[in-house]
C-alpha positions as semicolon CSV with decimal commas, in nm:
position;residue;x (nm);y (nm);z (nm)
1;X;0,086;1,802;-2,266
2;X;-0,165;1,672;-2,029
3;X;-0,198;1,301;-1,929
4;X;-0,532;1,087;-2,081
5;X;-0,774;1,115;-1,873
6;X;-0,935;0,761;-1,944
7;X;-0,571;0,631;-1,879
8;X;-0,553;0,758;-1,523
9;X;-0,898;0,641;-1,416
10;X;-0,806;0,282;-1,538
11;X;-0,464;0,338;-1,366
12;X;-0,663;0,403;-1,090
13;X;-0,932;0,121;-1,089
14;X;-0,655;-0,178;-1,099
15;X;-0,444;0,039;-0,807
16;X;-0,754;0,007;-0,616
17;X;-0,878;-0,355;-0,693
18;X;-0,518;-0,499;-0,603
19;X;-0,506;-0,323;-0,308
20;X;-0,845;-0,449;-0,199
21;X;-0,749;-0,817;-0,297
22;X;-0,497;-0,787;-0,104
23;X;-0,639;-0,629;0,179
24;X;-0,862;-0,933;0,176
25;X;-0,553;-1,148;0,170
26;X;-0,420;-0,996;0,455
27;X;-0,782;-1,057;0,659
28;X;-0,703;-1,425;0,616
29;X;-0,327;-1,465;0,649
30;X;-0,261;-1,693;0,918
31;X;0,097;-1,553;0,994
32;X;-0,057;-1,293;1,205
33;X;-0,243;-1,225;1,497
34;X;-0,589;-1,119;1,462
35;X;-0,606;-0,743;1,543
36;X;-0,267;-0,722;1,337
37;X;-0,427;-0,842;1,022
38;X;-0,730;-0,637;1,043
39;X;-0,594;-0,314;1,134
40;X;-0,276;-0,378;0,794
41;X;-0,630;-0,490;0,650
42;X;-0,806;-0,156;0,658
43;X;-0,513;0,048;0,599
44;X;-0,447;-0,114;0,287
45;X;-0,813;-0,089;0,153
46;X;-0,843;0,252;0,251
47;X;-0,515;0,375;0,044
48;X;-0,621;0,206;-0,227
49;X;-0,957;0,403;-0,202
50;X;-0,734;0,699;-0,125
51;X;-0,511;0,652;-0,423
52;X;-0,793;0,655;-0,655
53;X;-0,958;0,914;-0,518
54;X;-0,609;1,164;-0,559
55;X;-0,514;1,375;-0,833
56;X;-0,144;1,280;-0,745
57;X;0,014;1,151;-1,110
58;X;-0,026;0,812;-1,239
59;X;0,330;0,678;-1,155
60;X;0,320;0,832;-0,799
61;X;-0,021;0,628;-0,736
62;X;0,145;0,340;-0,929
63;X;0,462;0,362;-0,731
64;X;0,347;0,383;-0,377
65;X;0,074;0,118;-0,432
66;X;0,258;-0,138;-0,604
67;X;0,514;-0,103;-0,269
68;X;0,231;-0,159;-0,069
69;X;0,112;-0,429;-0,238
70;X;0,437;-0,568;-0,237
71;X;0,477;-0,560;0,146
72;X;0,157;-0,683;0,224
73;X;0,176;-0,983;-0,006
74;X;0,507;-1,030;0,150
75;X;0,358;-1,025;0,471
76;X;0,091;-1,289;0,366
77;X;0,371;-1,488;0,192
78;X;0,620;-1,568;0,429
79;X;0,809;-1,361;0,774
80;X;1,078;-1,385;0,628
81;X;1,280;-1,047;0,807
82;X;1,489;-1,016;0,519
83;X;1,238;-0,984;0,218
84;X;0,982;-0,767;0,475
85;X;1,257;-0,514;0,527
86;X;1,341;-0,498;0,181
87;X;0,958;-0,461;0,114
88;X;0,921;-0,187;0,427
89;X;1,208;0,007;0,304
90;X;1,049;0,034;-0,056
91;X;0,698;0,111;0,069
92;X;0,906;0,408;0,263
93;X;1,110;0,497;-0,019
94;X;0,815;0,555;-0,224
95;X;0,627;0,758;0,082
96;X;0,904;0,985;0,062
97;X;0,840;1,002;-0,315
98;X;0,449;1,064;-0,272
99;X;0,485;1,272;0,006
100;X;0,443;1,612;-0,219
101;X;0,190;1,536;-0,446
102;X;0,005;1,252;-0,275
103;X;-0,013;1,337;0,113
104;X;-0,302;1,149;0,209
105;X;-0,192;0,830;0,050
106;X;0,134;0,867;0,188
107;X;0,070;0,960;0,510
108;X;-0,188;0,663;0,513
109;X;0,087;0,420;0,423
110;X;0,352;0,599;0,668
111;X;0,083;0,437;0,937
112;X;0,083;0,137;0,785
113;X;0,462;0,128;0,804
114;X;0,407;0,227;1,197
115;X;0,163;-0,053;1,254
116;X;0,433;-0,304;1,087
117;X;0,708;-0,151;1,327
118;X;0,454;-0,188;1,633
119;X;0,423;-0,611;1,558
120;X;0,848;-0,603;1,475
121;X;0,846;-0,550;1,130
């Protein structure tokens, strides 16, 4: 059976629009230096133009950007060490899932998981 079409690309538009709003969150946190939030910035916009623009399945796309999401509002939120691990460790959990059918996306947010290590996260 194959998946709706018209389901995937709306999938796909809200995957994209969160992870822009949040991208733009990110620009104006205040809980991070400058060239930290713009460089988490731009690697969160581009996978969500990534993850729209892959034929990887709907809950692969939905999977790895709701972790993102999830770590970047995080990071917005609050430093608090505990919640950001548990949100890194699910963003890399769900790399690990993508990896095979979404290897752009993944390895996009396998950097963004490197930049987060480089600034102690």
């Amino acid at each position: 059976m194959s998946e709706n079409p018209e389901a995937k690309t709306s999938l796909a538009a809200e995957v994209q629009a969160r992870l822009h709003d949040v991208a733009r969150m990110l620009q104006a946190s205040t809980s991070l230096d400058p060239e930290a939030r713009q460089v988490l910035a731009e690697l969160v916009d581009e996978l969500g133009t990534t993850l729209q623009a892959s034929n990887a399945p709907p809950a692969e796309v939905a999977r790895l950007a709701a972790s993102a999401a999830h770590l970047a509002e995080t990071l917005h939120r609050q430093r608090d060490q505990g919640l950001l691990g548990k949100a890194r460790d699910r963003l890399g959990a769900a790399v690990i899932q993508a990896e095979a059918e979404a290897p752009v996306a993944a390895g996009l947010a396998r950097r963004l998981l490197d930049v987060l290590a480089n600034i102690g996260i």
